[in-house]
C-alpha positions as CSV (number, residue, x, y, z in Angstrom):
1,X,-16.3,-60.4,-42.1
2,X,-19.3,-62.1,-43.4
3,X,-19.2,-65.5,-44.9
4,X,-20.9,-66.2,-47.8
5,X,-21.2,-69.8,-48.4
6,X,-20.8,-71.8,-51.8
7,X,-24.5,-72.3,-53.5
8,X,-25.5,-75.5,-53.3
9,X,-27.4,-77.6,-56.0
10,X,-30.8,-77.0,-54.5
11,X,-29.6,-73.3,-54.9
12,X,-28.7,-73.9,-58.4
13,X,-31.8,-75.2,-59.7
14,X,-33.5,-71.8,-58.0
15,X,-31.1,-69.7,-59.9
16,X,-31.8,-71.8,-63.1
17,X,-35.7,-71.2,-62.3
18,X,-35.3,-67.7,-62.5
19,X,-33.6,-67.7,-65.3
20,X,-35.8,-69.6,-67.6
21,X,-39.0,-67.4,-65.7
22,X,-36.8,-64.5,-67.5
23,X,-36.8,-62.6,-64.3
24,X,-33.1,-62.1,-63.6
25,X,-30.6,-63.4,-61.0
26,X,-32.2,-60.5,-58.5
27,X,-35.9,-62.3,-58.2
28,X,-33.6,-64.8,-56.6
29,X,-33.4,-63.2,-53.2
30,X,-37.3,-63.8,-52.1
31,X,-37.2,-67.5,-53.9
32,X,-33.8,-68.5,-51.9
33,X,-35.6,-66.4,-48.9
34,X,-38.8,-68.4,-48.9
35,X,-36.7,-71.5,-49.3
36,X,-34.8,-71.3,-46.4
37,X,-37.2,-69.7,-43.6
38,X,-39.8,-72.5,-44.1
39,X,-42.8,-71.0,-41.9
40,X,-42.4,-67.3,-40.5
41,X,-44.4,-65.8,-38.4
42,X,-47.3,-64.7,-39.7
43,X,-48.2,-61.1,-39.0
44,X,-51.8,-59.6,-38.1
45,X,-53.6,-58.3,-41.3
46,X,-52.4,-54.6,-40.8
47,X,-49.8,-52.7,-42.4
48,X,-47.6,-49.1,-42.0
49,X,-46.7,-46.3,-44.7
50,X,-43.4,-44.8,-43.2
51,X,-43.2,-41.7,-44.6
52,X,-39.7,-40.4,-45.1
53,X,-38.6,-36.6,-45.2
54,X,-35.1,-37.2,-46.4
55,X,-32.7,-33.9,-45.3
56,X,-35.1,-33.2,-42.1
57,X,-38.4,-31.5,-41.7
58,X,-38.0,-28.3,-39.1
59,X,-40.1,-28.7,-36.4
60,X,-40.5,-25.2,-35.8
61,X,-42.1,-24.8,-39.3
62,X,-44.3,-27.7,-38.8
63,X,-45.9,-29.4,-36.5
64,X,-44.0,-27.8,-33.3
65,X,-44.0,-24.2,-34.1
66,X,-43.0,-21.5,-31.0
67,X,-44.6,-18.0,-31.5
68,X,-43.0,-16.7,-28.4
69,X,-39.5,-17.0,-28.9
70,X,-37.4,-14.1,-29.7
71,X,-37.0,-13.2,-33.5
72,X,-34.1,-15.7,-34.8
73,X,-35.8,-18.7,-32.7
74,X,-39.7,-18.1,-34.1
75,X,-38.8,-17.9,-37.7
76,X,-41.4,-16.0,-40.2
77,X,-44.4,-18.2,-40.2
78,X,-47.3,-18.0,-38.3
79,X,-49.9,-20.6,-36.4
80,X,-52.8,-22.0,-37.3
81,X,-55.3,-23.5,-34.9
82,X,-56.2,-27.1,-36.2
83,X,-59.7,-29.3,-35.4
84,X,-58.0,-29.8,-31.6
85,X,-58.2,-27.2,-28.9
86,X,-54.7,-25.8,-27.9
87,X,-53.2,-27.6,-31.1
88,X,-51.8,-24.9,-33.4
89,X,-49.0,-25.6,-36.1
90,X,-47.6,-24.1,-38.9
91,X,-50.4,-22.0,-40.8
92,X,-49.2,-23.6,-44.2
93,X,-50.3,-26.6,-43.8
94,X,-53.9,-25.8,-43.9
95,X,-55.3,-29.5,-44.2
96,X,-53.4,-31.3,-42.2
97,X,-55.1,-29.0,-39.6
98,X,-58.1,-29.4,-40.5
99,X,-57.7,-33.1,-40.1
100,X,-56.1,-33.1,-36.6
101,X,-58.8,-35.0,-35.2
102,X,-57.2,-38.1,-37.5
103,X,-53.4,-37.5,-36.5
104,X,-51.1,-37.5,-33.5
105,X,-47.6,-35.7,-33.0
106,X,-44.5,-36.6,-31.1
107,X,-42.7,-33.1,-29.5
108,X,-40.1,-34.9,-28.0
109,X,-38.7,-37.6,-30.5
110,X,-34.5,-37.4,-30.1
111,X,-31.5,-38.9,-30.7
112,X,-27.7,-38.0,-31.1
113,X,-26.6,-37.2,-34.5
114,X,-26.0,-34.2,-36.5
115,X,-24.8,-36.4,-39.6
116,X,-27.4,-36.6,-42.3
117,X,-25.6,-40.4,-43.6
118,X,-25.9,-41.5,-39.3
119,X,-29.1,-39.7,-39.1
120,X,-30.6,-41.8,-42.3
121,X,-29.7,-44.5,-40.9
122,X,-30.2,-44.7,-37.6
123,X,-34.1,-43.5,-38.7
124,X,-34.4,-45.9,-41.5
125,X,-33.2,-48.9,-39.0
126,X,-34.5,-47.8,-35.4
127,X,-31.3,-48.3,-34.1
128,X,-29.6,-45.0,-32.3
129,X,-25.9,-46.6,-32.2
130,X,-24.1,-46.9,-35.2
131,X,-23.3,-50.1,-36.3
132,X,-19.4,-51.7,-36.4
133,X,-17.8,-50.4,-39.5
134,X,-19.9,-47.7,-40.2
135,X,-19.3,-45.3,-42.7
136,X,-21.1,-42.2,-44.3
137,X,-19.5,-42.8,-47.1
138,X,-21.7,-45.5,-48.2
139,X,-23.6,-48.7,-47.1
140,X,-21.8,-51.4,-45.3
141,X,-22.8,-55.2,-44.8
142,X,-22.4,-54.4,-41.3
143,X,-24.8,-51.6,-41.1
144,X,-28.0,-52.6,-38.9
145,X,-30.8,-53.9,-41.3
146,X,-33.5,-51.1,-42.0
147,X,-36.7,-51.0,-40.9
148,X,-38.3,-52.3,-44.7
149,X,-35.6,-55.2,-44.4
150,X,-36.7,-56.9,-41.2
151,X,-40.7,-55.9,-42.3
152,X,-39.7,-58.0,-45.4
153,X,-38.4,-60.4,-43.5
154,X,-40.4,-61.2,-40.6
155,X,-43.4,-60.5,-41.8
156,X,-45.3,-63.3,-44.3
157,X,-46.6,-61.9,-48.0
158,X,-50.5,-61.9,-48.0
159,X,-50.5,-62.1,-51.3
160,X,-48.4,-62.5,-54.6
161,X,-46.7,-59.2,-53.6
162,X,-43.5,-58.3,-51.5
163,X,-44.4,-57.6,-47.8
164,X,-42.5,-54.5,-47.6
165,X,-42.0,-52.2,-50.8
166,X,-39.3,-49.0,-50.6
167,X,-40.6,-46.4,-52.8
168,X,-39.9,-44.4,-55.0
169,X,-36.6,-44.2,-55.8
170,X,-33.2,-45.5,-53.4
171,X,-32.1,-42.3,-51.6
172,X,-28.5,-41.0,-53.3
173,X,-26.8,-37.7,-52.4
174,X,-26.1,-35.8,-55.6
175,X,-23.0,-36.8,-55.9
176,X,-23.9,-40.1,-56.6
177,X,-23.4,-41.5,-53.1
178,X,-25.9,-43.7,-51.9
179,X,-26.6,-43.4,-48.5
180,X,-26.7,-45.7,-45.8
181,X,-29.2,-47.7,-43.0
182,X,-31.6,-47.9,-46.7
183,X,-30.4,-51.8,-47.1
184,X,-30.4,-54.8,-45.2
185,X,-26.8,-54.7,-43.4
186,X,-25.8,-57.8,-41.6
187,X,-29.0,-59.4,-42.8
188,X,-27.0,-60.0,-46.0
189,X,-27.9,-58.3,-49.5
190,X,-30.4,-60.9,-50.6
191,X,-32.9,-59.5,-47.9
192,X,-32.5,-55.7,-49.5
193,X,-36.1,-54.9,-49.7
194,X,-38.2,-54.2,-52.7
195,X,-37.2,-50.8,-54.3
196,X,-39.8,-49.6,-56.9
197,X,-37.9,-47.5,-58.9
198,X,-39.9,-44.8,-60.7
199,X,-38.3,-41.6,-60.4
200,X,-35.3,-40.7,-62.2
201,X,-32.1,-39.6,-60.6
202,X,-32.0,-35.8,-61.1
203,X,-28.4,-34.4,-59.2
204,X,-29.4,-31.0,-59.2
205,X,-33.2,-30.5,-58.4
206,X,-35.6,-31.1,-55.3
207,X,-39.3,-31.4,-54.3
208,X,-42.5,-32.3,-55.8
209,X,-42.0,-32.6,-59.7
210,X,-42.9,-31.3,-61.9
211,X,-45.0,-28.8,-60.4
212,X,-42.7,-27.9,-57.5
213,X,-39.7,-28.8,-58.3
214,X,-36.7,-26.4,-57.1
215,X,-33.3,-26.1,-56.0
216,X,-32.2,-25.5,-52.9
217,X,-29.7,-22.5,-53.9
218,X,-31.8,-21.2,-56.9
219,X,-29.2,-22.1,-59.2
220,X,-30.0,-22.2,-63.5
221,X,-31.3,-25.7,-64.1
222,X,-33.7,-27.3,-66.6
223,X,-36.4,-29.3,-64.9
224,X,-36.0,-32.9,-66.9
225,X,-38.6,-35.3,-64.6
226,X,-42.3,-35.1,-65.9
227,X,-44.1,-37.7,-64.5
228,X,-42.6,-41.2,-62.7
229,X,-41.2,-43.9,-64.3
230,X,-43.1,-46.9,-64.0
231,X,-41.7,-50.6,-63.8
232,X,-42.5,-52.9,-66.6
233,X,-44.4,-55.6,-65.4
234,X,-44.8,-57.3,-69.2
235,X,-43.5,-60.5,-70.1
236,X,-39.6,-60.5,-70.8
237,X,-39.8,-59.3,-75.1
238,X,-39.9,-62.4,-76.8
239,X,-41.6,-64.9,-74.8
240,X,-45.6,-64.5,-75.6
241,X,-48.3,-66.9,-73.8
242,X,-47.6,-69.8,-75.3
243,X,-43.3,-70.1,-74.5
244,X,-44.4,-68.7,-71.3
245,X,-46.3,-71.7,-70.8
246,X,-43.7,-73.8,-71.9
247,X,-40.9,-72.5,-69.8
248,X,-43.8,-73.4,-67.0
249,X,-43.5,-76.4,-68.1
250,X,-39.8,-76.4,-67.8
251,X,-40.0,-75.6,-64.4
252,X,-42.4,-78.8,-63.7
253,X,-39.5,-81.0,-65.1
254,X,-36.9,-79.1,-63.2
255,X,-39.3,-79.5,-59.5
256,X,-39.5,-82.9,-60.5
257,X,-35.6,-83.2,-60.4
258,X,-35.4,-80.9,-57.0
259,X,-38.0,-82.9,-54.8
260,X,-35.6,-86.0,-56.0
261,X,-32.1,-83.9,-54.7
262,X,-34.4,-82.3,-52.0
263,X,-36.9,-84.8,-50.8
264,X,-36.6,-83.5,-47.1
265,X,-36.5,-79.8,-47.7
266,X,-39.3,-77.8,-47.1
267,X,-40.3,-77.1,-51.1
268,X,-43.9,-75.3,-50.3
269,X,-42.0,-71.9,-50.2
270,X,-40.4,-71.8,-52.7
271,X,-42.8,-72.8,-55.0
272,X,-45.5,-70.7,-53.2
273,X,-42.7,-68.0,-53.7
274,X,-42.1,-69.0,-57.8
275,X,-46.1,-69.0,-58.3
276,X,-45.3,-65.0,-56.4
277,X,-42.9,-64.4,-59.1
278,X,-44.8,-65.7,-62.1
279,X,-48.2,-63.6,-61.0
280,X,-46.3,-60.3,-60.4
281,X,-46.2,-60.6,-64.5
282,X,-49.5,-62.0,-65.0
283,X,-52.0,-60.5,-62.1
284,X,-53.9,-57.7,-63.3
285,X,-54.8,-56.8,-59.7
286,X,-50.8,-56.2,-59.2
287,X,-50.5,-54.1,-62.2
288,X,-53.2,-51.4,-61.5
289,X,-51.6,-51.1,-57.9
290,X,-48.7,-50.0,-60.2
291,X,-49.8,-48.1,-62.9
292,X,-51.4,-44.7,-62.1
293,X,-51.8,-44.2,-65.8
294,X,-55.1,-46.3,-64.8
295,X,-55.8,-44.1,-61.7
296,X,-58.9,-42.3,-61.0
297,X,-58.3,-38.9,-62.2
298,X,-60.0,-37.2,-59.1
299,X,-57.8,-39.6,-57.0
300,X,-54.9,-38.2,-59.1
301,X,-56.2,-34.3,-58.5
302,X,-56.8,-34.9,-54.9
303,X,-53.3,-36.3,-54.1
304,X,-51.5,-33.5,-56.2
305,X,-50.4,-34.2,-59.7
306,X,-46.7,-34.4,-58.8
307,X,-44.3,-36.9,-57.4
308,X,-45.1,-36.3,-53.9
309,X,-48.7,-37.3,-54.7
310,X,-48.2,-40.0,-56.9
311,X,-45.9,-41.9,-54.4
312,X,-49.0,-41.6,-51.5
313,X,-51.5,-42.6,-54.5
314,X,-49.1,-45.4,-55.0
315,X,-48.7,-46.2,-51.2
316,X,-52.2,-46.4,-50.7
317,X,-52.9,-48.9,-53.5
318,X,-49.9,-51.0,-52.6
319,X,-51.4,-51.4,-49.1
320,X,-55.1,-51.7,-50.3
321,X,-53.2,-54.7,-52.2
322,X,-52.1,-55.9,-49.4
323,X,-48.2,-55.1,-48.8
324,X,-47.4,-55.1,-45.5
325,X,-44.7,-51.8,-45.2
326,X,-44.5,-48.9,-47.4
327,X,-41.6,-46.8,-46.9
328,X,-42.0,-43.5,-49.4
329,X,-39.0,-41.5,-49.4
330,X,-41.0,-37.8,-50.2
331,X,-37.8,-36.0,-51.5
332,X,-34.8,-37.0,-53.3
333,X,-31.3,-35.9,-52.6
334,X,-32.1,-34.8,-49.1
335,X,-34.8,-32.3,-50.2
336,X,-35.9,-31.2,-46.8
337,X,-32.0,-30.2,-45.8
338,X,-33.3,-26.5,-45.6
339,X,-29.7,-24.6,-44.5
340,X,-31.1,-21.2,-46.5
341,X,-33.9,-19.9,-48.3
342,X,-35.9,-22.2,-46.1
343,X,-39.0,-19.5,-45.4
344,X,-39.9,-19.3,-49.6
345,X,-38.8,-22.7,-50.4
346,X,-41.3,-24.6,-47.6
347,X,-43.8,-21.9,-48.2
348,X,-44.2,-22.4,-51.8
349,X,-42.8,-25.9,-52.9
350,X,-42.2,-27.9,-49.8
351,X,-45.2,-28.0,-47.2
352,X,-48.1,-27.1,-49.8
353,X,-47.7,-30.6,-51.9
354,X,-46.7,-32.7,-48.7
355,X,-50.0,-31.1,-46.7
356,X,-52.0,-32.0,-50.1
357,X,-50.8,-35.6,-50.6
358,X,-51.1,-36.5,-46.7
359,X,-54.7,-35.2,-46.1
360,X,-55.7,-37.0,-48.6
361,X,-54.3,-40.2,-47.9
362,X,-55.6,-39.9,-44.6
363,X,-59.3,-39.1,-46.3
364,X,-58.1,-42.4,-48.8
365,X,-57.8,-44.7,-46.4
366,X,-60.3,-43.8,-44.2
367,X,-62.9,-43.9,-47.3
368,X,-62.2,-47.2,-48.0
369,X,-61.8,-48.7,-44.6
370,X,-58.1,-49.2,-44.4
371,X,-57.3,-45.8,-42.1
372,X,-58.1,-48.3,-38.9
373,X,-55.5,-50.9,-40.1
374,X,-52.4,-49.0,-41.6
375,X,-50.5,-46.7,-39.5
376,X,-48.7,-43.6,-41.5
377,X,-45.6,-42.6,-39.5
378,X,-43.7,-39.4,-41.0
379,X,-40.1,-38.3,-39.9
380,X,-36.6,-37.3,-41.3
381,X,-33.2,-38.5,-40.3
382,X,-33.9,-35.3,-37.7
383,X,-35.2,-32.1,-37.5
384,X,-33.2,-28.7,-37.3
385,X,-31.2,-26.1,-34.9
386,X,-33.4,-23.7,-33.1
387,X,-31.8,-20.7,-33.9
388,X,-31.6,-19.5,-37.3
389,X,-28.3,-18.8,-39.6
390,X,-27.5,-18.1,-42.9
391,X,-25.0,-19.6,-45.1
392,X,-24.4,-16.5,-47.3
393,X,-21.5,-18.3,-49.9
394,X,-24.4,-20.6,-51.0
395,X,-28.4,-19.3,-49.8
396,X,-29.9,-16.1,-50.0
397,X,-32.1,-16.4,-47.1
398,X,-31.9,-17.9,-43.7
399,X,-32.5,-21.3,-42.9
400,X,-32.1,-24.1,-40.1
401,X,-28.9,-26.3,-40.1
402,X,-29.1,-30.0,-38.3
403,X,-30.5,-31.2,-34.9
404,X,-30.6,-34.7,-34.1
405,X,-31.4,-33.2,-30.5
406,X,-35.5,-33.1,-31.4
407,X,-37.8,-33.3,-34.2
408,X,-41.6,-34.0,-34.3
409,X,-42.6,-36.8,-35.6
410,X,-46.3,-37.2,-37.3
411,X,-49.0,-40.2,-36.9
412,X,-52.2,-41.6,-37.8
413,X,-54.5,-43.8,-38.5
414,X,-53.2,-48.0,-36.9
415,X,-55.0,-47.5,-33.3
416,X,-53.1,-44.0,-33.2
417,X,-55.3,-41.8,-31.2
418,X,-56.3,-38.5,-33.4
419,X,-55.9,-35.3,-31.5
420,X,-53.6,-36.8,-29.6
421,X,-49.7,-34.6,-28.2
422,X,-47.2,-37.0,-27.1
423,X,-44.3,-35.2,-25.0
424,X,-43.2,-31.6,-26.2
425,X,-40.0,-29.8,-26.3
426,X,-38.4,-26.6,-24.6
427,X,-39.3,-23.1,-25.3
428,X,-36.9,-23.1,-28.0
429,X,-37.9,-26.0,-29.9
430,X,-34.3,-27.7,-28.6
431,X,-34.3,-30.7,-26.5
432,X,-37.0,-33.0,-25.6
433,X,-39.1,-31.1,-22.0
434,X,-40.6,-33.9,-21.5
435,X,-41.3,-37.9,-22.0
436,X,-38.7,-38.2,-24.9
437,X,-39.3,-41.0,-27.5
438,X,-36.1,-42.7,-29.0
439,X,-35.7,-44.3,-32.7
440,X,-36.0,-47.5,-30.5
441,X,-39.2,-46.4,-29.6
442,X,-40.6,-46.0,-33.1
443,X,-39.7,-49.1,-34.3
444,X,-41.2,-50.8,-31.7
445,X,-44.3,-48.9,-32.6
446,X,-43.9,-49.9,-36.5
447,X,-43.6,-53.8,-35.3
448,X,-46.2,-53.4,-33.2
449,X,-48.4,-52.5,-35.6
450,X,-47.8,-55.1,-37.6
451,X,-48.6,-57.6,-35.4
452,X,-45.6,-58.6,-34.6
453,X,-45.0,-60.0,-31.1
454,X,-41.6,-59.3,-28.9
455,X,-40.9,-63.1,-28.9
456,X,-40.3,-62.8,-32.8
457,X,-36.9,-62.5,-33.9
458,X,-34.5,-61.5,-37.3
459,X,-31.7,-63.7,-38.4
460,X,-28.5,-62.6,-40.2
461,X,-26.5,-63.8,-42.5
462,X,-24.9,-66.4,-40.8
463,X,-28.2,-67.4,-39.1
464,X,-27.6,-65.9,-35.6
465,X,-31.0,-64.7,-34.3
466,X,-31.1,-61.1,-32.8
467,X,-34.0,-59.3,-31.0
468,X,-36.8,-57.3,-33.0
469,X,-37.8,-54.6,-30.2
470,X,-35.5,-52.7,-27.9
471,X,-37.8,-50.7,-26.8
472,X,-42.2,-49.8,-26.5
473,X,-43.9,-48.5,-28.9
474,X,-44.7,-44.8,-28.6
475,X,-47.4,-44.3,-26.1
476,X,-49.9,-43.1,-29.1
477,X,-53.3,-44.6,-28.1
């Protein structure tokens, strides 16, 4: 069991703070955060997009395709040769190929579940044993912190933003259950990460909307999602310039009262971390990284006008702002969980928005300088069987069921050497052939690039310190 101790007055005041601010018990996690870590360690100036293909891409359809297996290995796609000799994938993604020269692939990534709930989390949190307690059933506060939690909280802000932002929407199956490894775990709940919630829960649709979005069994449905939700980043209704001043002023009186209860507490935090708080409402800067209302419309044609595109546009301006992760969950409700009716369903709504959004983030980033310092890392929770089967009570058409055994996983940009193979798999697309890379191995890669050294640690909720790498980063340069 995890203790939760009783707030204390220093505690108190903080909550009070946020009240008066109008911002709601929940900006109280970063205040009471800032508070209590004093100085962390302060990361290099670089930061990742994790790109998550919730329900599992299939390697053999992307980025690891096998021409010369027999008929229900190959599949029904063909190759395509990309910008680096010998490197052929799947000829529908067109522009990622073109584009090789900028990206790398892991053949060989692998760990040991079948479960989509174990698979999400043990790729959300790096961790390839499943916590104490686990449960697919739901999160646990035992479950190992994910990857966006320990970003958020080892890493310091460079700015009046969160260091790691989860977007954009929490990942629930559709039937309501929200699925685990997304949260912090033992970490306790106040170091959840940011989730920028902008796209409405839809149970029974998938993919891209509203241009491609689908369902997976071609059921009747009415598409309801036309463009993303956007937070509201105005003042609480009510309070105009002149009470927010005035609740400032509030606060003055009230950090008066603290450094008296407090005088030997490290304050700077958490007023560095109130100032945070108070800008995300007032910094103009922070709200165009927001609102793509104000984006560039050829920025908005070139990424794809649909959600897939709009949460890379978003990615890019929240790390061009200076947030340290991204995570952007490209699919709700496991979309990428192709059992059946895989062949139409990536050919015409899966692979031709995701090939579109990626290139040109990669052509984004690299246009305005920012390609060298962010790494983009794409994977699922894994990737799927080699041999094809079909589910006829619920799909038309074949598909690929679960394989935790291999998947390929995509990179770029960060130091990532363009061009660049790393390890491949058997002639089936099955198991790892050679030089296998664990989920171990990719976190270390996402600490690593941000600058975070192997003597740094993560606390949990009762303080204990536990070790940030348990493994190298994927050999990638």
């Amino acid at each position: 069991m995890l203790s939760h101790p009783s707030p204390s007055r220093r505690l108190a005041l903080q909550a009070g703070a946020a009240g008066l601010l109008g911002l709601g018990i929940e900006h109280l996690a970063p205040l009471r955060a800032a508070a209590a870590d004093g100085a962390r360690p302060r990361a290099a100036a670089k930061s990742v997009i994790y790109v998550f293909l919730s329900g599992g891409l299939a390697q053999h359809e992307s980025f690891d395709p096998k021409p010369d297996a027999p008929d229900g290995i190959r599949g029904d796609f063909g190759t395509t040769a990309t910008k680096t000799p010998g490197l052929r994938i799947t000829e529908h993604l067109p522009r990622l190929a073109a584009r090789s020269d900028k990206w790398a692939v892991v053949r060989s990534f692998t760990h040991r579940s079948n479960d989509h709930s174990l698979g999400h989390h043990i790729m959300l949190t790096g961790r390839s044993d499943a916590p104490t307690g686990f449960s697919p059933a739901a999160p646990k506060p035992t479950d190992h912190p994910s990857l966006a939690a320990i970003a958020g909280a080892v890493t310091r802000p460079r700015n009046n933003l969160p260091p790691a932002v989860v977007l954009p929407e929490k990942l629930v199956h559709n039937t309501g259950r929200v699925i685990p490894g997304q949260f912090a775990g033992v970490m306790g709940h106040l170091r959840d990460p940011w989730f920028l919630e902008a796209s409405a829960f839809e149970p029974k649709a998938y993919g891209a909307f509203p241009e491609y979005e689908f369902d997976h069994q071609q059921r009747d449905y009415k598409a309801k999602r036309r463009g993303f939700v956007l937070p509201d980043l105005g003042l609480p209704e009510g309070v105009d310039g002149e009470r927010f001043g005035g609740r400032l002023g509030i606060l003055a009186a009230i950090d008066e009262q603290r450094k008296l209860l407090d005088s030997a507490g490290n304050m700077g935090a958490f007023s560095h971390s109130r100032a945070d708080a108070v800008s995300l409402l007032t910094d103009e800067r922070v709200r165009r990284a927001f609102d793509l209302n104000r984006a560039d419309p050829k920025d908005l044609d070139r990424y794809g006008r649909n959600s897939f595109g709009w949460s890379l546009l978003m990615a890019a301006r929240l790390v061009e702002a200076g947030v340290n992760l991204v995570q952007v969950n490209l699919g709700n409700n496991e979309t990428w969980d192709t059992h059946g009716n895989a062949f139409p369903h990536l050919k015409d709504r899966l692979l031709p928005p995701t090939d579109r959004a990626l290139s040109a983030l990669l052509d984004d980033l690299e246009q305005r300088g920012l390609l060298g310092d962010t790494l983009v890392v794409m994977a699922g929770e894994f990737g799927r069987t080699p041999r094809l089967s079909t589910l006829k009570s619920h799909y038309k058409g074949p598909g690929r069921d679960h394989w935790g055994a291999v998947q390929s996983v995509w990179c770029a940009g960060g130091g990532v050497a363009g061009g660049r193979v790393v390890g491949s798999s058997d002639k089936n697309g099955a198991y790892p052939a050679t030089d296998p890379q664990t989920p171990e191995n990719f976190a270390a890669t996402i600490y690593s690039a941000l600058g975070l050294p192997k003597t740094v640690a993560w606390t949990d909720a009762e303080a204990r310190p536990h070790h940030l790498y348990h493994a190298d980063p994927m050999p990638l340069s």
